[in-house]
C-alpha positions in Angstrom: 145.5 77.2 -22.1 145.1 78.7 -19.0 144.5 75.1 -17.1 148.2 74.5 -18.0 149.8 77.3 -16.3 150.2 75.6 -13.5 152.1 72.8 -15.1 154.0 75.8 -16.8 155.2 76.8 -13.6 156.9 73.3 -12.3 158.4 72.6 -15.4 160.4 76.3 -15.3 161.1 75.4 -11.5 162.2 72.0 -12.5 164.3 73.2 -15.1 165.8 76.1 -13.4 166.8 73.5 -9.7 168.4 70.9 -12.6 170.9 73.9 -13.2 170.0 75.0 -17.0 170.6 79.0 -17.6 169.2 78.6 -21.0 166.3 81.0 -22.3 162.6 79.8 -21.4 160.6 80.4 -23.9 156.5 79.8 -23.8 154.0 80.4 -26.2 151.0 81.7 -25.4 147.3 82.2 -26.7 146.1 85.7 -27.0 142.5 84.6 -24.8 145.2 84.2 -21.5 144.5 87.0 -19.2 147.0 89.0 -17.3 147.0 87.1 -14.2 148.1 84.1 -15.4 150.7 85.7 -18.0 152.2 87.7 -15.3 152.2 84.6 -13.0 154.3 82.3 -15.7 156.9 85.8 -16.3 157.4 85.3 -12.4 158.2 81.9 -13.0 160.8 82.6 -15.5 159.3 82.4 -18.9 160.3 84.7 -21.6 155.9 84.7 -22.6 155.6 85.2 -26.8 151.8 85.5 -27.4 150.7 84.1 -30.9 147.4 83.5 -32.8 145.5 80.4 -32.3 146.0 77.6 -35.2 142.7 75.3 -35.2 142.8 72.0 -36.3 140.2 71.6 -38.7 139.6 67.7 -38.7 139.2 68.2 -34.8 135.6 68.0 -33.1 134.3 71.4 -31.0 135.2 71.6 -27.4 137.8 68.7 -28.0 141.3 68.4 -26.0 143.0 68.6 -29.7 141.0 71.3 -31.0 143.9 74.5 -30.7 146.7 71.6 -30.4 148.2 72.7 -33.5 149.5 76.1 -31.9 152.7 73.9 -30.9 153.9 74.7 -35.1 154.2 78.0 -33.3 157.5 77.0 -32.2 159.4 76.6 -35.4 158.6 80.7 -35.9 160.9 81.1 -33.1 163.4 81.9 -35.6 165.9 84.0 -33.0 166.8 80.6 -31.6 168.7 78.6 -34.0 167.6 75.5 -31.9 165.1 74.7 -29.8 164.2 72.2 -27.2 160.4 71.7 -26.8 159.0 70.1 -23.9 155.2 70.2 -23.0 154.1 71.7 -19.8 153.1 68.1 -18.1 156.3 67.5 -17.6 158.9 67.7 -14.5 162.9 67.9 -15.1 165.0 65.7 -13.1 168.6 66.0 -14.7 169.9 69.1 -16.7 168.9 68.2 -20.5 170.7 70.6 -22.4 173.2 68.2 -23.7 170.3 67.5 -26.2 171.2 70.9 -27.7 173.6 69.0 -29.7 171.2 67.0 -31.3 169.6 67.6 -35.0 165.6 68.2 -35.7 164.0 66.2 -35.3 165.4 64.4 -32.1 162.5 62.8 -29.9 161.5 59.7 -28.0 160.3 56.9 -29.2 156.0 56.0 -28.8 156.1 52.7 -30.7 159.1 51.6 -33.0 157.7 53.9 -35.9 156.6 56.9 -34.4 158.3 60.1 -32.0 156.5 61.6 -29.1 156.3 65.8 -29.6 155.6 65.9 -25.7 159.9 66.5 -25.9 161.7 67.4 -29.3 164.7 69.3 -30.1 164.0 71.1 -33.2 165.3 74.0 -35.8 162.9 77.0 -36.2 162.5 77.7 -39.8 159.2 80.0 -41.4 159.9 77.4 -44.3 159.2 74.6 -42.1 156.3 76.3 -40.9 154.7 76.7 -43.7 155.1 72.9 -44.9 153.1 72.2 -41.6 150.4 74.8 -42.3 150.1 73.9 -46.1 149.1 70.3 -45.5 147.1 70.9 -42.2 143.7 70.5 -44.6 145.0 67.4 -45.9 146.5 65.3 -43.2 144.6 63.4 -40.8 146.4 62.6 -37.5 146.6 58.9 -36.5 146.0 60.4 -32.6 143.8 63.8 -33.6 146.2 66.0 -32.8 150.2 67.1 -33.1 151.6 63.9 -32.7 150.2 62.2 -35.7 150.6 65.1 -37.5 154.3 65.8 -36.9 154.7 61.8 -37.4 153.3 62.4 -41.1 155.4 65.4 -41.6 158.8 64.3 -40.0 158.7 60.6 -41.2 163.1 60.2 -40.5 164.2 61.2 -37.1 166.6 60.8 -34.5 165.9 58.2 -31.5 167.5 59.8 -28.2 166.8 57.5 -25.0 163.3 57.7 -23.4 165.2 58.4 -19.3 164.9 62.1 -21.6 161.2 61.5 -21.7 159.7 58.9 -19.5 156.0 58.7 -19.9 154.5 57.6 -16.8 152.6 54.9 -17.6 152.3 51.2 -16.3 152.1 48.5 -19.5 152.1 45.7 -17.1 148.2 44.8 -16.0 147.1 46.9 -12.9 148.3 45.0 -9.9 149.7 46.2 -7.0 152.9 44.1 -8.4 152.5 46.8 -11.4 152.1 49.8 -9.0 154.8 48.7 -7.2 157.3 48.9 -9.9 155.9 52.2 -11.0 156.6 53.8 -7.7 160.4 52.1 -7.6 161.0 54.6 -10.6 160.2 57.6 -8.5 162.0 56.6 -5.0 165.6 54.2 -5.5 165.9 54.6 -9.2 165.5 58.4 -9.9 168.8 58.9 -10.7 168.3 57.5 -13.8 165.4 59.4 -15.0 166.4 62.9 -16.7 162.8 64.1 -17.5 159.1 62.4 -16.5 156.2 62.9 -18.6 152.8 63.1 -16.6 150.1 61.5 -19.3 147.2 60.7 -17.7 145.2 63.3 -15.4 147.4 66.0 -13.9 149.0 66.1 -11.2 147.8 69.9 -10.5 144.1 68.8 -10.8 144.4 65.8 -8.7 142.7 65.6 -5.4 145.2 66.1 -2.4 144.2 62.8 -0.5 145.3 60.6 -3.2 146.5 60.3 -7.1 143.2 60.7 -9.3 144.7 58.6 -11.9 144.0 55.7 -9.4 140.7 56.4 -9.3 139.9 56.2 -12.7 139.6 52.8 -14.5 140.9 54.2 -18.2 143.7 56.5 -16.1 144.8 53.7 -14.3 147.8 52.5 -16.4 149.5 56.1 -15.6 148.8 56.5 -11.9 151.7 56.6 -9.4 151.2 58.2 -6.1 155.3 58.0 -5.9 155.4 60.1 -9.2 152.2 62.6 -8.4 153.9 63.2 -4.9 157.2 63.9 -7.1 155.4 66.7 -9.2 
């Protein structure tokens, strides 16, 4: 989606200052025009255009309504493995030490479930098609890829969360809270390999300060420290 090409373009920066020389590899929907595909080859994306997949249990004009295109990734079948990461995300450490890891290795949301904002995974068409079989029959616990993939990949591999830290505050939202939260992003970022940006975007943020502050139901993933980061 074309409102994520700016977020494309950080992460391949990110990645590229954290000193990987690995492939970058993003997939693409054919309704992206020109401008914005040549902008992410600049970047240093290898671009793959593919064919939209619909979630059919999703409502129209819904965020999760052409989130299924990530199954895309497992057709990438030159790469024998893969490390997805979603575009609202910045790279602070070198992560491909995960490249020794076995599908599928992920972060953990709750003490059952995976995140798919960051996976390592094996393409495989036969793994593809097990997600496209069931896509009729499986109803997400979240509406989109993440319950999905939870139903489908029910064993997994735990890696720590410093590889995916979702920016978010669980504490109530205090300026205690909002202290912390910015401590991750100034002392303490030595510790933090890759940080997730949930909330609003930092790319459609106003400039004068972090939009996530601004809205009551965002509020539990702002971080001025973390927006001025991105």
């Amino acid at each position: 989606m074309e409102k994520y090409v700016c977020g494309a373009i950080a992460v391949a920066k990110s990645i590229r200052s954290a000193g990987s020389a690995r492939d970058f590899v993003i997939l693409v929907e054919e309704t992206i025009t020109d401008h914005y595909r040549n902008r992410l080859e600049s970047a240093g994306w290898k671009v793959r255009m593919i064919q939209r997949i619909r979630n059919p249990k999703a409502k129209h004009n819904t965020y999760n309504k052409w989130n299924y295109n990530k199954f895309r990734i497992w057709q990438l079948t030159d790469y024998d493995k893969i490390i997805f990461i979603d575009a609202d995300i910045l790279t602070e450490r070198n992560i491909d030490f995960l490249f020794t890891m076995s599908e599928i290795s992920a972060t953990s949301n709750s003490r059952t479930l995976f995140n798919s904002g960051e996976m390592v995974i094996e393409p495989s068409n036969c793994t593809f098609q097990l997600l496209m079989d069931h896509i009729d029959d499986i109803t997400s616990y979240n509406g989109g890829d993440q319950g999905y993939l939870n139903e489908i990949f029910t064993w997994w591999h735990r890696i720590l969360k410093c590889t995916n830290f979702l920016k978010y505050i669980l504490a109530d939202e205090t300026e205690e809270s909002k202290a912390k939260m910015d401590g991750l992003f100034g002392a303490d970022l030595s510790v933090l390999y890759v940080v997730h940006y949930l909330g609003l975007k930092p790319w459609r943020c106003f400039r004068d300060y972090d939009c996530n502050w601004n809205v009551k139901h965002f509020r539990r993933f702002a971080s001025d420290a973390a927006n001025a980061k991105w």
